[in-house]
PDB file of the backbone (N, CA, C, O) and the ligand in Angstrom, with CONECT records:
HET     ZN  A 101       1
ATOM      1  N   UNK A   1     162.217 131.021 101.351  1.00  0.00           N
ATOM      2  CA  UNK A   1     161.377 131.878 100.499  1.00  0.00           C
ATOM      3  C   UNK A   1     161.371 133.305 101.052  1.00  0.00           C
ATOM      4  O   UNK A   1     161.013 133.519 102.210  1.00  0.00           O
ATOM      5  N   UNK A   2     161.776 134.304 100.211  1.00  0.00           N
ATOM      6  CA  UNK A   2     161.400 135.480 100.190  1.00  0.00           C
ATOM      7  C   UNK A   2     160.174 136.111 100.284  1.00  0.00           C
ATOM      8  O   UNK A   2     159.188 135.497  99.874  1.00  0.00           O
ATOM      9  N   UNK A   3     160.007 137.567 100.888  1.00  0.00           N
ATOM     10  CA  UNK A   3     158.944 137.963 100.441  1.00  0.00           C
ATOM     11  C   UNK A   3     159.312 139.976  99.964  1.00  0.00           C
ATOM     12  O   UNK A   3     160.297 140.626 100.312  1.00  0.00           O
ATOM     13  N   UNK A   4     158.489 140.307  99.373  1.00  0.00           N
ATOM     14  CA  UNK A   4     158.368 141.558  99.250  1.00  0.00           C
ATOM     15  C   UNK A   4     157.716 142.486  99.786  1.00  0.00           C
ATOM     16  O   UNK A   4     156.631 142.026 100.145  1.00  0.00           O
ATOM     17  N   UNK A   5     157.828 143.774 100.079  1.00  0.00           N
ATOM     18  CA  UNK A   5     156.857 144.428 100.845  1.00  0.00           C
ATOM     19  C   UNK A   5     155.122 143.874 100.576  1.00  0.00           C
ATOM     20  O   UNK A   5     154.512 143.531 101.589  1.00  0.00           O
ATOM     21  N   UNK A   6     154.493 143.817  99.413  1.00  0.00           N
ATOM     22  CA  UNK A   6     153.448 144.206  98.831  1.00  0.00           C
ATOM     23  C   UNK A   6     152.913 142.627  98.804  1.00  0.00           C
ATOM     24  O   UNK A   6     151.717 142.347  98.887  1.00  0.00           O
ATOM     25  N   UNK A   7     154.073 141.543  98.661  1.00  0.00           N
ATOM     26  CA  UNK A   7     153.148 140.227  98.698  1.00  0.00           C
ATOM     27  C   UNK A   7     152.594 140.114 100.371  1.00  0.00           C
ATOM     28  O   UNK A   7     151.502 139.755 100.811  1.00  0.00           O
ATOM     29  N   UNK A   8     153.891 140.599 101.103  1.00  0.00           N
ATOM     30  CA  UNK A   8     153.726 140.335 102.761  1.00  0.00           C
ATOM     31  C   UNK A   8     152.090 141.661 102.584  1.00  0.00           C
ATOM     32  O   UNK A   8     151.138 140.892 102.450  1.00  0.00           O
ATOM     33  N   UNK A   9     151.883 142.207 102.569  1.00  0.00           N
ATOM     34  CA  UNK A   9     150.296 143.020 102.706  1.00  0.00           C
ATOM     35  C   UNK A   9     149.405 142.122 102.043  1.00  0.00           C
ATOM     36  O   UNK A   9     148.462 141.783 102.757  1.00  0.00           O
ATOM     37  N   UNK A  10     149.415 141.730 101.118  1.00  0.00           N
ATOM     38  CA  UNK A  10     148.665 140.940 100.383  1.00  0.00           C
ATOM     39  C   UNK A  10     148.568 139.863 101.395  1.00  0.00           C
ATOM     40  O   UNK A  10     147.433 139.388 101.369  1.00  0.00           O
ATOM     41  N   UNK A  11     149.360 139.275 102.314  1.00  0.00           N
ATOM     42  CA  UNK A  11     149.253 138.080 102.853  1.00  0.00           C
ATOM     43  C   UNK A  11     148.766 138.226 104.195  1.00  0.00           C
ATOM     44  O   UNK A  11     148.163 137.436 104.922  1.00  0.00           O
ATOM     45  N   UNK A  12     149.212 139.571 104.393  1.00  0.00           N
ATOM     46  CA  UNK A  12     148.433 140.316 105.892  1.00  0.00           C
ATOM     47  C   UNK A  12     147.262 140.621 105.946  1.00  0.00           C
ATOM     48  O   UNK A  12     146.696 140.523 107.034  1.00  0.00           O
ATOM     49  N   UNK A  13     146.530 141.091 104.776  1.00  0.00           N
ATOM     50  CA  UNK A  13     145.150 141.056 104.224  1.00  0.00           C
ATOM     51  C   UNK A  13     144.436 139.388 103.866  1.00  0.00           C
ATOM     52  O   UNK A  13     143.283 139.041 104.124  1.00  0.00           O
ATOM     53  N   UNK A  14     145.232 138.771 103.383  1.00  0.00           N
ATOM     54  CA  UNK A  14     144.582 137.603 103.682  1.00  0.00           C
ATOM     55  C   UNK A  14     144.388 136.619 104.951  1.00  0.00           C
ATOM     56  O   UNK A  14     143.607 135.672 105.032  1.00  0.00           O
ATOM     57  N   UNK A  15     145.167 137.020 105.776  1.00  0.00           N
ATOM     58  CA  UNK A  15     145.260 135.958 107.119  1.00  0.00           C
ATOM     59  C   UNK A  15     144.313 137.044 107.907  1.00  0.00           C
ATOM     60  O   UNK A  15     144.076 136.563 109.014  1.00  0.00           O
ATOM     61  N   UNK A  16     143.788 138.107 107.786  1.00  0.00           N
ATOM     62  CA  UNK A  16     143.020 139.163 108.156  1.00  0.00           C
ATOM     63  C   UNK A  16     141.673 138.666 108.016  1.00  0.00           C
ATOM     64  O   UNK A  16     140.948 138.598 109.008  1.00  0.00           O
ATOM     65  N   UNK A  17     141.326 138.358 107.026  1.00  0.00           N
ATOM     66  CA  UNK A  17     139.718 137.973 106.048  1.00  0.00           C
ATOM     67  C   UNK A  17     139.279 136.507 106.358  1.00  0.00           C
ATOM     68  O   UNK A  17     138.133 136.059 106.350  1.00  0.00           O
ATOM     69  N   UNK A  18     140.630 135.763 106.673  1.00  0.00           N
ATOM     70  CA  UNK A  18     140.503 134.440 106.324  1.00  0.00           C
ATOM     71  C   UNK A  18     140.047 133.221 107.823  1.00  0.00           C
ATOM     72  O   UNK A  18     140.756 133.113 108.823  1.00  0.00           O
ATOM     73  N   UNK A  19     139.161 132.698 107.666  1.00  0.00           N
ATOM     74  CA  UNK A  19     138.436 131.951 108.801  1.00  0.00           C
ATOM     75  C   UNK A  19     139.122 130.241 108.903  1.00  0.00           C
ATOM     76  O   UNK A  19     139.377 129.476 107.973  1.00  0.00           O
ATOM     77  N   UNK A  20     139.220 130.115 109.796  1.00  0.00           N
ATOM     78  CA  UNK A  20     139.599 128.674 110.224  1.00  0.00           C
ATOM     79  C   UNK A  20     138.718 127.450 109.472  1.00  0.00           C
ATOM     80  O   UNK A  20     139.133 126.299 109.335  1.00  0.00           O
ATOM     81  N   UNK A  21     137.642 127.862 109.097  1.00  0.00           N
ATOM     82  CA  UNK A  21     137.090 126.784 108.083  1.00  0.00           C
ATOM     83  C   UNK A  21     136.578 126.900 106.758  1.00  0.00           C
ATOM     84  O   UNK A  21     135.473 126.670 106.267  1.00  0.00           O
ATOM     85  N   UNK A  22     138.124 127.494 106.111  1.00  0.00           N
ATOM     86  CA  UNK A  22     137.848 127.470 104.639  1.00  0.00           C
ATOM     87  C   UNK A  22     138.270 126.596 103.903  1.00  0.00           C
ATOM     88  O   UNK A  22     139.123 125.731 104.104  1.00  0.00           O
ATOM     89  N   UNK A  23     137.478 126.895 102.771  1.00  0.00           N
ATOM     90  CA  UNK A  23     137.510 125.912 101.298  1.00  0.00           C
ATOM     91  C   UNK A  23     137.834 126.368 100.339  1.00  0.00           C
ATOM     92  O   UNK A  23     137.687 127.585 100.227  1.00  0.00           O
ATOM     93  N   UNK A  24     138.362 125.676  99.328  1.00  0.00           N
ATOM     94  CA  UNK A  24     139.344 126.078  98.358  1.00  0.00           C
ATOM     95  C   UNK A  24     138.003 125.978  96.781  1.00  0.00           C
ATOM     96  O   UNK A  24     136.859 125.531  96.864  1.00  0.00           O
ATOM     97  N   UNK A  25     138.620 126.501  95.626  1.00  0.00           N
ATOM     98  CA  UNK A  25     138.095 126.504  94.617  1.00  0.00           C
ATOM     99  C   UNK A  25     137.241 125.591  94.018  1.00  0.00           C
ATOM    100  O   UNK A  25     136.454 125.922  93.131  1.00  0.00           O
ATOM    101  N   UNK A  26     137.342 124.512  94.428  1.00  0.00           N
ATOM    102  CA  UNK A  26     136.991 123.448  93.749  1.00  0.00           C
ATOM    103  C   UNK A  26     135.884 123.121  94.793  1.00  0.00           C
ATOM    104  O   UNK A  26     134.786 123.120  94.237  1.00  0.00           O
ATOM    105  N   UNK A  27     135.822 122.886  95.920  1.00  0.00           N
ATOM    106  CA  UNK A  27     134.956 122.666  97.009  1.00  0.00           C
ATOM    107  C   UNK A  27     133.757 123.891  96.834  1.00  0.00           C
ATOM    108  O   UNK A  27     132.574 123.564  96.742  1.00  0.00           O
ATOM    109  N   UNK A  28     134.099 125.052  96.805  1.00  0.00           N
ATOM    110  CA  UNK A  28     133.367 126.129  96.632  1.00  0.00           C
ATOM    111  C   UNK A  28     132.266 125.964  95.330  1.00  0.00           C
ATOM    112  O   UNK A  28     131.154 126.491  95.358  1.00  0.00           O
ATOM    113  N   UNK A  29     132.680 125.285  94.384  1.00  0.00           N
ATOM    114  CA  UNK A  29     132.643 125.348  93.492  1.00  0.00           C
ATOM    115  C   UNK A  29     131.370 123.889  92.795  1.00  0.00           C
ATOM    116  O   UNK A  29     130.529 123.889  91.897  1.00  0.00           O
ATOM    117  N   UNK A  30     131.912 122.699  93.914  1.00  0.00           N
ATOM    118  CA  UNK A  30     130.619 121.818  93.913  1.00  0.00           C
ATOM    119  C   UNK A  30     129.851 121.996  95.123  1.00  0.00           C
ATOM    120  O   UNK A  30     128.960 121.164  95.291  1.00  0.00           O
ATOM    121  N   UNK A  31     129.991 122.904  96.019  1.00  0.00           N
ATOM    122  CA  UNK A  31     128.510 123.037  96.857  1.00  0.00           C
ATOM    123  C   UNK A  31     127.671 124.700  96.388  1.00  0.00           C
ATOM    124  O   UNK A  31     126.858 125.284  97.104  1.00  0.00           O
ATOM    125  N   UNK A  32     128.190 125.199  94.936  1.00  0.00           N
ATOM    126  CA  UNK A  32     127.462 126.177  94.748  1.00  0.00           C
ATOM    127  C   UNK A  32     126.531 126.204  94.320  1.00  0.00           C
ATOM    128  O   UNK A  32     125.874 127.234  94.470  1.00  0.00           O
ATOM    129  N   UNK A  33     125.840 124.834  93.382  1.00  0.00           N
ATOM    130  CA  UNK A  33     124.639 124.885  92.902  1.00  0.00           C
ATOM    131  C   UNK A  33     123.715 124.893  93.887  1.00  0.00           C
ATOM    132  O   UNK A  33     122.795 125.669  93.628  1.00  0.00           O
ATOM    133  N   UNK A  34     123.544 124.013  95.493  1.00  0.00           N
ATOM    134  CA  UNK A  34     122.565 123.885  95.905  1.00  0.00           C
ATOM    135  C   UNK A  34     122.777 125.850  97.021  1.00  0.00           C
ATOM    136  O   UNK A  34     121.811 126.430  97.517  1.00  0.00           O
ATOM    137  N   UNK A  35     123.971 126.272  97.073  1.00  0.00           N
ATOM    138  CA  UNK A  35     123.694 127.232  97.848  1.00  0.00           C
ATOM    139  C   UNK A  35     123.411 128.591  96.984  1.00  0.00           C
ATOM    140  O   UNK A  35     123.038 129.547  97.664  1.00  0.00           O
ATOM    141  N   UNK A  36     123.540 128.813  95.547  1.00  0.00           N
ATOM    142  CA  UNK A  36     123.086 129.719  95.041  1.00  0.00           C
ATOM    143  C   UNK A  36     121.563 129.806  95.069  1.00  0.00           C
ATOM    144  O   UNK A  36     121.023 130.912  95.118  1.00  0.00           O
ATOM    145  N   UNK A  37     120.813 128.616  95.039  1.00  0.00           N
ATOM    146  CA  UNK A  37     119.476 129.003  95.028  1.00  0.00           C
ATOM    147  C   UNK A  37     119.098 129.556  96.400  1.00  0.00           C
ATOM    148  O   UNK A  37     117.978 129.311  96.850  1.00  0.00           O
ATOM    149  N   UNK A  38     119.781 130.126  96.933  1.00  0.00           N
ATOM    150  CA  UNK A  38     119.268 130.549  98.564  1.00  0.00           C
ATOM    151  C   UNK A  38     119.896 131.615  99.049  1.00  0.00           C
ATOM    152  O   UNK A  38     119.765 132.163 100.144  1.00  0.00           O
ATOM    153  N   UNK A  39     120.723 131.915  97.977  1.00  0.00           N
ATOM    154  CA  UNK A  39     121.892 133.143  98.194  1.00  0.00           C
ATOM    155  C   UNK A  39     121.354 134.076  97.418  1.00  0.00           C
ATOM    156  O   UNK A  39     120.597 133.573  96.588  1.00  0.00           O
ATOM    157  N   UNK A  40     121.429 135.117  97.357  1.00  0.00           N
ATOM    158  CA  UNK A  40     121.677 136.560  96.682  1.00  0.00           C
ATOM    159  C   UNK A  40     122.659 137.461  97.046  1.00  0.00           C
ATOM    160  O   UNK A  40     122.809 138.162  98.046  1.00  0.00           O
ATOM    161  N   UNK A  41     123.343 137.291  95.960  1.00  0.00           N
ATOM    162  CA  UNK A  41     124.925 138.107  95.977  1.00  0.00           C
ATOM    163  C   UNK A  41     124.530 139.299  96.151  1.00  0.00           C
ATOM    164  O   UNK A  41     125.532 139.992  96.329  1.00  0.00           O
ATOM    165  N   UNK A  42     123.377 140.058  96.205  1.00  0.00           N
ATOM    166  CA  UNK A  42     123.416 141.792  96.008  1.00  0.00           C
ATOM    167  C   UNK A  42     123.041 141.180  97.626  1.00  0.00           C
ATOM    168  O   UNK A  42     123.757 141.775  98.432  1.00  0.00           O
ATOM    169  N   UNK A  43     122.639 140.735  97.929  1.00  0.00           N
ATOM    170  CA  UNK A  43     121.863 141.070  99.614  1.00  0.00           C
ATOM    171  C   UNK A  43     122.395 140.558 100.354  1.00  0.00           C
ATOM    172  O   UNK A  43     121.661 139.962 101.143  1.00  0.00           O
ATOM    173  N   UNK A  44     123.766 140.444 100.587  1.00  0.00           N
ATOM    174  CA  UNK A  44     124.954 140.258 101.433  1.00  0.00           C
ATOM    175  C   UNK A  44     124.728 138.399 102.574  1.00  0.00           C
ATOM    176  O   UNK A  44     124.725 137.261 102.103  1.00  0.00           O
ATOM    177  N   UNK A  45     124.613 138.716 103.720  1.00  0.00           N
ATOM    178  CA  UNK A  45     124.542 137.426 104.562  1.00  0.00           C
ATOM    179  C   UNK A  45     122.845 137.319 105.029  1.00  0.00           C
ATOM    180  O   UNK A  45     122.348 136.607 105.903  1.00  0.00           O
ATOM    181  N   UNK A  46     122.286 138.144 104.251  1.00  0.00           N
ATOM    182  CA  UNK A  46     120.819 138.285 104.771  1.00  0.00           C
ATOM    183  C   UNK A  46     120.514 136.748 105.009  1.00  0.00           C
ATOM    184  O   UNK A  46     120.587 136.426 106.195  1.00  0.00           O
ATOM    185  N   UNK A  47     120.204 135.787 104.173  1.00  0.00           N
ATOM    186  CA  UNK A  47     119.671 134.560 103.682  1.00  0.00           C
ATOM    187  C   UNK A  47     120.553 133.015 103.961  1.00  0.00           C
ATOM    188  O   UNK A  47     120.487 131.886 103.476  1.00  0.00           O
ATOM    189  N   UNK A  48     121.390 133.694 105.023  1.00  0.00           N
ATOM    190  CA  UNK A  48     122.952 132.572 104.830  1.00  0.00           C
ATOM    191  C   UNK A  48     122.615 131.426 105.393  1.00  0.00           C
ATOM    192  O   UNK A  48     123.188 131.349 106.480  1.00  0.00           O
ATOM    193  N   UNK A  49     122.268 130.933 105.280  1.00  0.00           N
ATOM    194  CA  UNK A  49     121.909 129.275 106.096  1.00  0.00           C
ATOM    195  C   UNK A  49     123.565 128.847 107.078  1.00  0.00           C
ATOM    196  O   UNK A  49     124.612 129.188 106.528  1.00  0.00           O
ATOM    197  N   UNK A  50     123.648 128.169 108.383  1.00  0.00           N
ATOM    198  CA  UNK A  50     125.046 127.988 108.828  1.00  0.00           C
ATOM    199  C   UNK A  50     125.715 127.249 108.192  1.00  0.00           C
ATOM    200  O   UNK A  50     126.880 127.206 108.586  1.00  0.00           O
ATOM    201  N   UNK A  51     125.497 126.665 107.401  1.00  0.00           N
ATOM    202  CA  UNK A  51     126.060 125.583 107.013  1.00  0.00           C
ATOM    203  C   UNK A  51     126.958 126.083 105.884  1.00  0.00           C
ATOM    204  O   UNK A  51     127.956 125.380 105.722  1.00  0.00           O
ATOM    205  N   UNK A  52     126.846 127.097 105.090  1.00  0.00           N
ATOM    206  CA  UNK A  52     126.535 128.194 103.985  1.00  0.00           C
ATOM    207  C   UNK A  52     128.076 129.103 104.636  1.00  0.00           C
ATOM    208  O   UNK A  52     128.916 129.586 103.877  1.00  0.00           O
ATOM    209  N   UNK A  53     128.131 129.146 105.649  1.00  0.00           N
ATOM    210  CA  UNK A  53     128.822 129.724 106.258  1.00  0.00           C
ATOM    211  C   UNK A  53     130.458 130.027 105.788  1.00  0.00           C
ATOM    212  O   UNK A  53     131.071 131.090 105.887  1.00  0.00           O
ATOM    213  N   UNK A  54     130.827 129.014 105.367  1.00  0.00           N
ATOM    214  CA  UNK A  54     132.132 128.643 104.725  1.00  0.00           C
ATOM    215  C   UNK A  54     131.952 129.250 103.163  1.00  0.00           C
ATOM    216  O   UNK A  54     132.762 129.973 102.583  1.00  0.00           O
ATOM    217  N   UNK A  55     131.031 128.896 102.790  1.00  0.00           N
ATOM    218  CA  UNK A  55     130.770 129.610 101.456  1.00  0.00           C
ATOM    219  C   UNK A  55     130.980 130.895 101.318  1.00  0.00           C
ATOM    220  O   UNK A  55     131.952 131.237 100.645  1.00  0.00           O
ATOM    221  N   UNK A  56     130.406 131.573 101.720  1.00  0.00           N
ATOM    222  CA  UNK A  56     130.280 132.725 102.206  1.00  0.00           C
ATOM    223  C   UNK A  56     131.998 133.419 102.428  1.00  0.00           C
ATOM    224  O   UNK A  56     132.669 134.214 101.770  1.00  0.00           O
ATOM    225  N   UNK A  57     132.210 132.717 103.572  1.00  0.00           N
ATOM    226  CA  UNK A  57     133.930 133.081 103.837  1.00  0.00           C
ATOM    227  C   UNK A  57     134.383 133.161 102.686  1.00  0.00           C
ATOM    228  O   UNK A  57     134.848 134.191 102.199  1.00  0.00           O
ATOM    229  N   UNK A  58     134.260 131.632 101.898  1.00  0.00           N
ATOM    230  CA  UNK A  58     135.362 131.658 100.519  1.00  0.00           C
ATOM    231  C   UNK A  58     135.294 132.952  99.686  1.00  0.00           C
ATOM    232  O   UNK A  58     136.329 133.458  99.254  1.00  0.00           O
ATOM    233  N   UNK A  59     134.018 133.516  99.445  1.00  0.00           N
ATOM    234  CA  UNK A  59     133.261 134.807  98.628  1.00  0.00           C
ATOM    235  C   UNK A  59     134.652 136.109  98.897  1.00  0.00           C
ATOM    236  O   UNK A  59     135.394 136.654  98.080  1.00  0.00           O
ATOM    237  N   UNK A  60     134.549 136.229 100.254  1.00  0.00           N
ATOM    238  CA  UNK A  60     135.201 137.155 100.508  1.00  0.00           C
ATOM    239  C   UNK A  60     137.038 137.299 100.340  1.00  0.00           C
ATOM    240  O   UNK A  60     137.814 138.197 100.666  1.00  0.00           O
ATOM    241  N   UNK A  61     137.220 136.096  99.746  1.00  0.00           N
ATOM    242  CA  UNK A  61     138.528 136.165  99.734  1.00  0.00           C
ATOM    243  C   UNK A  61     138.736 135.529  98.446  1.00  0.00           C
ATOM    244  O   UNK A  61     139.746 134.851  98.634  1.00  0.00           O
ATOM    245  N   UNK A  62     138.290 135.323  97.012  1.00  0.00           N
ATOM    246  CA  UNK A  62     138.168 134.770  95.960  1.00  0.00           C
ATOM    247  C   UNK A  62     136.972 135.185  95.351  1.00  0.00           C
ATOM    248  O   UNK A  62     135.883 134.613  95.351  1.00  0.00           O
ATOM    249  N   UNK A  63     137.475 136.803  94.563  1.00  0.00           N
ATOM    250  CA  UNK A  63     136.618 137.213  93.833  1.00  0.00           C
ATOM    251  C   UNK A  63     136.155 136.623  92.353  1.00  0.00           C
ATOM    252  O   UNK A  63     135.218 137.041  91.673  1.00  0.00           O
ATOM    253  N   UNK A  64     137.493 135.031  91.891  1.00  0.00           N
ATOM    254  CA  UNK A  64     136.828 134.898  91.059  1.00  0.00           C
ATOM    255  C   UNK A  64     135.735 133.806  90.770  1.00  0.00           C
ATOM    256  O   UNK A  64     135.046 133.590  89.773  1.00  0.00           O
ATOM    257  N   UNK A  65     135.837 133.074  92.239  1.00  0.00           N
ATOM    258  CA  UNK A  65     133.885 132.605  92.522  1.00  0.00           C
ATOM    259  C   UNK A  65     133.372 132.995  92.810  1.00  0.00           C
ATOM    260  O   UNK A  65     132.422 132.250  93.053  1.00  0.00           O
ATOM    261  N   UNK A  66     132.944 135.130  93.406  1.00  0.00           N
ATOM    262  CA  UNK A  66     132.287 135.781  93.559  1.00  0.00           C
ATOM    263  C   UNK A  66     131.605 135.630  92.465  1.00  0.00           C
ATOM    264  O   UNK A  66     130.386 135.489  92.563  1.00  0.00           O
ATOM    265  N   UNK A  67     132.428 135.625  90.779  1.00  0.00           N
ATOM    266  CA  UNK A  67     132.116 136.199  89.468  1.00  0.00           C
ATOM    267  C   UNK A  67     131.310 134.786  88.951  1.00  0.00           C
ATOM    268  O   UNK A  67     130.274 135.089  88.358  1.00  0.00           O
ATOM    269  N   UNK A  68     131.526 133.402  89.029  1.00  0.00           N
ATOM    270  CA  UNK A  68     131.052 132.474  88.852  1.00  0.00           C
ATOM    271  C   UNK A  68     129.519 132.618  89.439  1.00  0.00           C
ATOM    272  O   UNK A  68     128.517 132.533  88.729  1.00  0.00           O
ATOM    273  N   UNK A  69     129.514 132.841  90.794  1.00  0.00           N
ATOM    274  CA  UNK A  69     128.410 132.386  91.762  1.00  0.00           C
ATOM    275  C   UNK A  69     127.639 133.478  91.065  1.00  0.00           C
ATOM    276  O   UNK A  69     126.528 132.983  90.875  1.00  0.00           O
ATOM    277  N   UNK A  70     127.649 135.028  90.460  1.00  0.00           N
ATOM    278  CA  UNK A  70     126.713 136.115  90.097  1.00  0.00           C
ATOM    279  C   UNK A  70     126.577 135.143  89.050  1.00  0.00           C
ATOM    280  O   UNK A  70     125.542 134.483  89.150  1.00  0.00           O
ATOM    281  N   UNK A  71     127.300 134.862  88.094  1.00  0.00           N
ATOM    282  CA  UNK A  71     126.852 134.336  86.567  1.00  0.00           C
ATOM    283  C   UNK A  71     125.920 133.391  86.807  1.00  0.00           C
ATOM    284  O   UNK A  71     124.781 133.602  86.389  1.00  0.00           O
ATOM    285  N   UNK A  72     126.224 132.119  87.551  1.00  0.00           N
ATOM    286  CA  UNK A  72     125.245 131.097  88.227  1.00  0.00           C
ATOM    287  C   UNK A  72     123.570 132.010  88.442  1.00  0.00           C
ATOM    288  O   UNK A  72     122.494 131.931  87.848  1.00  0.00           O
ATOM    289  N   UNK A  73     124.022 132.751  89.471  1.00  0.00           N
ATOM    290  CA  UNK A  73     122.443 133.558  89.891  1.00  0.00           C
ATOM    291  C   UNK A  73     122.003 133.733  88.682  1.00  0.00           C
ATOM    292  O   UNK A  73     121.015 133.140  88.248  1.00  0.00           O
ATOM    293  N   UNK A  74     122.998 134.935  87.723  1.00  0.00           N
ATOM    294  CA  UNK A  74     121.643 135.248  86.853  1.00  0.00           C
ATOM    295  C   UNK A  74     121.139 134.587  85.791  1.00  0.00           C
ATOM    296  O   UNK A  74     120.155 134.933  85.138  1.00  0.00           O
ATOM    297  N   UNK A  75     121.931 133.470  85.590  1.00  0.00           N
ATOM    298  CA  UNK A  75     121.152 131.734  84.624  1.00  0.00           C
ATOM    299  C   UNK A  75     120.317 131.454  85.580  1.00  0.00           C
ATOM    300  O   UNK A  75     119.285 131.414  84.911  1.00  0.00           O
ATOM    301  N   UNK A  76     120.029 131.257  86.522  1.00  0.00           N
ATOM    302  CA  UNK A  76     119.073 130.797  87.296  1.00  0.00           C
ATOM    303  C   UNK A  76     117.779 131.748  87.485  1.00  0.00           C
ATOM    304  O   UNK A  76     116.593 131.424  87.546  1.00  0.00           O
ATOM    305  N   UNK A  77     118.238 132.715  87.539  1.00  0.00           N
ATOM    306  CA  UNK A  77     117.078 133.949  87.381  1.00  0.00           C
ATOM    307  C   UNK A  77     116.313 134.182  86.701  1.00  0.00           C
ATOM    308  O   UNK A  77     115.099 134.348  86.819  1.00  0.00           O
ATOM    309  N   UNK A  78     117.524 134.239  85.271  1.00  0.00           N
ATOM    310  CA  UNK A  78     116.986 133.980  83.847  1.00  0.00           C
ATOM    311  C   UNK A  78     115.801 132.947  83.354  1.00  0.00           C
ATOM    312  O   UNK A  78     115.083 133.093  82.365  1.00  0.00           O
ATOM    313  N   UNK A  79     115.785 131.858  84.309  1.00  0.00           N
ATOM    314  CA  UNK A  79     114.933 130.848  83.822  1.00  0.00           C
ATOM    315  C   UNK A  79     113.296 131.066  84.454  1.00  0.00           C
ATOM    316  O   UNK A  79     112.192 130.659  84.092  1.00  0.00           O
ATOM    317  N   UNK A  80     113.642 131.675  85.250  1.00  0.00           N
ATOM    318  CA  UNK A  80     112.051 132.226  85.778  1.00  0.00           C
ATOM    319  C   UNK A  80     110.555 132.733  84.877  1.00  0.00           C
ATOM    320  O   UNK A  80     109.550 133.084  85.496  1.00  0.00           O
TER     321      UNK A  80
HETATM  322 ZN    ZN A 101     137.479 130.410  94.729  1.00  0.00          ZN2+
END
């Protein structure tokens, strides 16, 4: 396998960000209900429980369960 300048940065930026105990989409994805109620996406790691920790990681490297986990918050917000 090849690479190109711009995928190899892309991949240098990811092995950069990326923590020894991450989780993939789907994992992220069934432990978000119980960790959104304890998270707030605007207020960074304020609230992070350790366990949460991995979650968190995934955030930073998969903006599109960043976009899930805000939508989650603000249905949940919404119901207040
Ligand atoms: Zn993801």
């Amino acid at each position: 396998m090849t690479y190109d300048r711009d995928d190899l940065l892309k991949l240098l930026h990811l092995l950069d960000v990326t923590a020894t105990d991450e989780i993939d989409c789907e994992e992220f994805l069934h432990r978000a209900a119980g960790f959104v109620e304890r998270y707030d996406p605007d207020d960074g790691e304020a609230r992070i429980a350790p366990e949460h920790a991995a979650l968190v990681q995934h955030l930073k490297v998969c903006p599109e369960c960043l976009e899930e986990l805000r939508a989650l918050y603000a249905a949940l917000r919404a119901e207040d």
